[in-house]
C-alpha positions in Angstrom: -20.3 -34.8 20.0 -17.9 -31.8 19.7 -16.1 -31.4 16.6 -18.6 -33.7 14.5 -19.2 -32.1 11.0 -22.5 -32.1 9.2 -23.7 -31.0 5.6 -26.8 -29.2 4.3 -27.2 -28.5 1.0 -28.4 -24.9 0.8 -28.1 -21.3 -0.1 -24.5 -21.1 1.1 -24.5 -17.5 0.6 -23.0 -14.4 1.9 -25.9 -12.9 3.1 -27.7 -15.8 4.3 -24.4 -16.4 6.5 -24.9 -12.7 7.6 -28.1 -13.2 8.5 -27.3 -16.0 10.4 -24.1 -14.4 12.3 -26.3 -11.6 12.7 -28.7 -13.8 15.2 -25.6 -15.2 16.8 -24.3 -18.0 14.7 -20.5 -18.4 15.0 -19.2 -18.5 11.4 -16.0 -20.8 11.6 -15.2 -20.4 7.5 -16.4 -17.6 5.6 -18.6 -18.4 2.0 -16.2 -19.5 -0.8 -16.2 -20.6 -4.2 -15.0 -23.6 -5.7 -15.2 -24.3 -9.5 -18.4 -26.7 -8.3 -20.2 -25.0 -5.6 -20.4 -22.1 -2.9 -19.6 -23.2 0.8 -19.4 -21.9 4.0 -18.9 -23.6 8.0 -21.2 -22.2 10.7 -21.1 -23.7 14.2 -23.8 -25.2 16.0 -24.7 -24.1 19.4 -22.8 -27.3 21.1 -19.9 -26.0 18.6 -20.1 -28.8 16.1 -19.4 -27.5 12.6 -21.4 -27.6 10.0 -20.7 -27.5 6.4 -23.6 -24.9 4.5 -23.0 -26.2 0.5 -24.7 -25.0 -2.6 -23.8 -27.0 -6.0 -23.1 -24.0 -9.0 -22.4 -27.1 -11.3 -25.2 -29.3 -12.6 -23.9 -32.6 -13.2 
């Protein structure tokens, strides 16, 4: 299913991300800060993207 998203909440982090690019992960949106949370979008190997999250807010 190309161009299906998914989200994981996680450690959406820059070095996590680095980690992951650095074992061949395609990193379609680089980590970024909202006022709620830190996110980032890798893509699968079938390049579906999906959405790495990390909540800074508690609610």
């Amino acid at each position: 299913m190309r161009d299906a998203e998914s989200g994981l909440e996680s450690m959406a982090r820059t070095a996590m991300v680095a980690d992951l690019r650095a074992d061949g992960t395609s990193v379609k949106v680089e980590p970024f800060s909202t006022p709620v949370c830190r996110m980032a979008v890798i893509l699968d190997p079938e390049g579906n993207a999906v959405v790495l999250h990390h909540a800074t807010t508690v609610w």
